[in-house]
Wavefront OBJ file of the C-alpha trace (Angstrom):
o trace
v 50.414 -44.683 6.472
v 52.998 -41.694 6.411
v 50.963 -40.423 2.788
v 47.597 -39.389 5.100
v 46.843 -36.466 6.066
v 44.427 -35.507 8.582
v 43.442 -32.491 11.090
v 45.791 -32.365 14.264
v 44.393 -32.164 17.794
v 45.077 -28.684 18.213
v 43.421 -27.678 14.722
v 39.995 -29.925 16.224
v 39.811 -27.404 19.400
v 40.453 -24.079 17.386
v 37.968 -25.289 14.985
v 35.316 -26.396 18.182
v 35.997 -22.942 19.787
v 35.409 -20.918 16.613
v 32.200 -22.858 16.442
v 31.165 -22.609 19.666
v 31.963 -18.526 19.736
v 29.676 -18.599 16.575
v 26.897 -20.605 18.193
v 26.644 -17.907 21.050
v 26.631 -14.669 19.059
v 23.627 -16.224 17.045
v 21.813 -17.667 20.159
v 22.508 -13.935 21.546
v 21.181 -12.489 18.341
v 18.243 -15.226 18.487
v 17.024 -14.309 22.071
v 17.511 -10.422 21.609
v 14.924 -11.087 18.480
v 12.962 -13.211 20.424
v 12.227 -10.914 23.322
v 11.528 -7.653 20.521
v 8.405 -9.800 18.684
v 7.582 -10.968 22.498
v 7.376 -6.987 23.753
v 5.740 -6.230 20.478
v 2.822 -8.329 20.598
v 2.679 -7.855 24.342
v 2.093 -4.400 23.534
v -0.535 -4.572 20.959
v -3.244 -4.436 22.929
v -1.614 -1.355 25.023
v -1.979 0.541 22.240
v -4.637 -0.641 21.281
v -6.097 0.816 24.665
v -4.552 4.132 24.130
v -5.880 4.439 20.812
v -9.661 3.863 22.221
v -8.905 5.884 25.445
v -7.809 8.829 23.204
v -11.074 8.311 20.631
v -13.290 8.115 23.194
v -12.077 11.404 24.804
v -11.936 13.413 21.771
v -15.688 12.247 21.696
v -16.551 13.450 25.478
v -14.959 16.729 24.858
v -17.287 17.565 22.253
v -20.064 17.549 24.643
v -22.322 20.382 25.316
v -25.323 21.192 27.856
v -28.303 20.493 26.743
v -31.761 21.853 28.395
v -33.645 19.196 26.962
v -33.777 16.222 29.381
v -34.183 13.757 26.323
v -30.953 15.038 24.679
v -28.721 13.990 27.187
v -29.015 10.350 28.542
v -27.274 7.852 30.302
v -27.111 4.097 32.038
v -24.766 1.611 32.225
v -24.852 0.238 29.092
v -25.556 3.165 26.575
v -24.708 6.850 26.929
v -26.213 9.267 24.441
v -25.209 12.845 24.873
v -25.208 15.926 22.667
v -22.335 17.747 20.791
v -21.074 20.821 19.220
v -21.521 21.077 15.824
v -18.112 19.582 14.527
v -19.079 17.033 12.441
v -21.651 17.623 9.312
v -25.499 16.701 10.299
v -24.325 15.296 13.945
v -26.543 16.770 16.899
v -25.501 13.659 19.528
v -23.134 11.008 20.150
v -24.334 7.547 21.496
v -22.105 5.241 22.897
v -23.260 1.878 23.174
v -21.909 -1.069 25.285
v -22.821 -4.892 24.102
v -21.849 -7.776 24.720
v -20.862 -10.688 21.846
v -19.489 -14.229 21.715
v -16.106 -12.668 21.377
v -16.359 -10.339 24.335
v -17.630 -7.198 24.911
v -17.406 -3.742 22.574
v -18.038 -0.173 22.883
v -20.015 0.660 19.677
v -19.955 5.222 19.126
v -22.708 6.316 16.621
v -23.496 9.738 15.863
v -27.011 11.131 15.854
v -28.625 13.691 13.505
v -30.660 16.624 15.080
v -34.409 14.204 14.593
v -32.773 11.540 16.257
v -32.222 8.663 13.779
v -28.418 7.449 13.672
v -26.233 8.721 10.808
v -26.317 5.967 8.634
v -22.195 4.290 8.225
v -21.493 6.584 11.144
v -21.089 3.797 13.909
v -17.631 2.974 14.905
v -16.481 -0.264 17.465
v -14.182 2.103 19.927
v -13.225 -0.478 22.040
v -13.464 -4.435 22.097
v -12.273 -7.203 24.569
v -13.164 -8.196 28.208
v -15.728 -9.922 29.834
v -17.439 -6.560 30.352
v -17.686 -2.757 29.572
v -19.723 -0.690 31.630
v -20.294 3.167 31.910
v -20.202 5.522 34.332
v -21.640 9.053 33.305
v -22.696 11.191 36.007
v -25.071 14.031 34.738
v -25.211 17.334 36.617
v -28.250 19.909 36.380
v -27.257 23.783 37.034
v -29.213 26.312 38.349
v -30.881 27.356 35.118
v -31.995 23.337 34.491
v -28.955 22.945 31.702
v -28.101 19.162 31.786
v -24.145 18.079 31.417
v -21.954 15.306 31.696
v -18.977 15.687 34.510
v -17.487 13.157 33.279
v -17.521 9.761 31.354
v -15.652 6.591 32.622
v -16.011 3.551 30.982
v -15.112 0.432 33.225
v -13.340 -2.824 31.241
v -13.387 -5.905 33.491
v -10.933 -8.397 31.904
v -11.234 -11.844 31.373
v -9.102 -12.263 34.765
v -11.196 -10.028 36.683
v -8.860 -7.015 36.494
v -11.014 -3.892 35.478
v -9.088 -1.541 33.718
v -10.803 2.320 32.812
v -11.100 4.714 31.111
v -11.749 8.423 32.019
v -12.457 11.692 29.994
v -13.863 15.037 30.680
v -16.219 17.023 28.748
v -14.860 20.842 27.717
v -16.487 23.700 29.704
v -19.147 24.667 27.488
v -21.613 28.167 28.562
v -23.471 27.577 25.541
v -23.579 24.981 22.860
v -21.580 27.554 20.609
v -19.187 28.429 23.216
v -15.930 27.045 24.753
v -15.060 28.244 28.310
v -11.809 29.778 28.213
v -9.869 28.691 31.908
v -6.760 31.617 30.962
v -9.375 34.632 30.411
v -12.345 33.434 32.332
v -14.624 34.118 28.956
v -16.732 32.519 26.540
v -15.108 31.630 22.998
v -16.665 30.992 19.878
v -16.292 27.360 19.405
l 1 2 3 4 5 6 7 8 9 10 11 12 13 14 15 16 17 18 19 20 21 22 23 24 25 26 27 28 29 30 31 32 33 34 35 36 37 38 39 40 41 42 43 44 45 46 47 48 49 50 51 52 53 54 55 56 57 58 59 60 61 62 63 64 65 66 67 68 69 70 71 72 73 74 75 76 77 78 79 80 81 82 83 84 85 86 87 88 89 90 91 92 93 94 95 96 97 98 99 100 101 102 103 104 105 106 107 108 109 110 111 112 113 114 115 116 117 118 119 120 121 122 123 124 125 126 127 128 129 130 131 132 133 134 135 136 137 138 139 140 141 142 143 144 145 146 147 148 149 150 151 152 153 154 155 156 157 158 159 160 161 162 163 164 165 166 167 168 169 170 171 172 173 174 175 176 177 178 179 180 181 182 183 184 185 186 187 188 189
């Protein structure tokens, strides 16, 4: 038996050690990838939020008084309000809250000056939860103009939690005027 040749004990335990050193940087590597996809697809629908939250103010800040009390309306489940002229043919934005078999959406569509909705002009802002409500306060001056104060749109989740959503119209004098805060004037808009 002196012409075999075989692995000695301590070639065996340099050989299991290598191995197990190996093993660990992967499972190291493995769990470091692991938590990445985790936080990544845990923060999908963040940003998803932010995105609508950021659409749906850019929408609000368009708004402009209105002395026409059918121009400017609002409940909890549609808002329909008038704004500058910034987009081609668009007089008023409606936002529109349903509810569907998946959830619930926030549905924007924008309005031409008679009324009818721009046709391939409605957009889904927001979708998920149980619920989407909004909240839009109007406020009548002293020479009967009609504005929004503000928009918040309420998300209850399917766990209860209600999450929102805020955004402020622009200070508007006129419907072709911004309200300048730094020189207390009216701007072209």
């Amino acid at each position: 038996m002196s012409g075999e040749r075989g692995f000695t004990l301590v070639e065996l335990l340099v050989a299991m050690v290598a191995a197990t050193l190996l093993l660990i940087g992967l499972g190291g590597v493995t769990s470091a990838l692991t938590s990445r996809v985790r936080r990544a697809s845990s923060a999908e629908p963040e940003l998803a939020f932010a995105r609508s939250s950021a659409a749906i103010a850019t929408l609000v800040q368009q708004a402009v008084p209105t002395s026409d009390p059918t121009k400017l309306t609002s409940s909890e489940r549609q808002l329909q309000f008038p704004v500058a002229a910034q987009w081609p043919q668009a007089a008023a934005v409606r936002l529109t809250s349903t509810r569907s078999g998946n959830g619930s959406e926030l549905v924007a569509t924008l309005i031409d000056a008679a009324g009818a909705e721009i046709a391939g002009s409605a957009e889904t802002l927001l979708t998920g939860g149980t619920a989407i409500s909004i909240d839009a306060p109007v406020a009548t001056s002293t020479t009967g103009e009609q504005r929004l104060t503000r928009v918040r749109i309420l998300i209850t989740q399917d766990n209860g939690e209600v999450r929102t959503i805020v955004a402020v119209p622009r200070i508007s004098a006129t419907p072709g005027c911004r309200f300048d805060p730094i020189s207390l004037t009216c701007r072209p808009g």
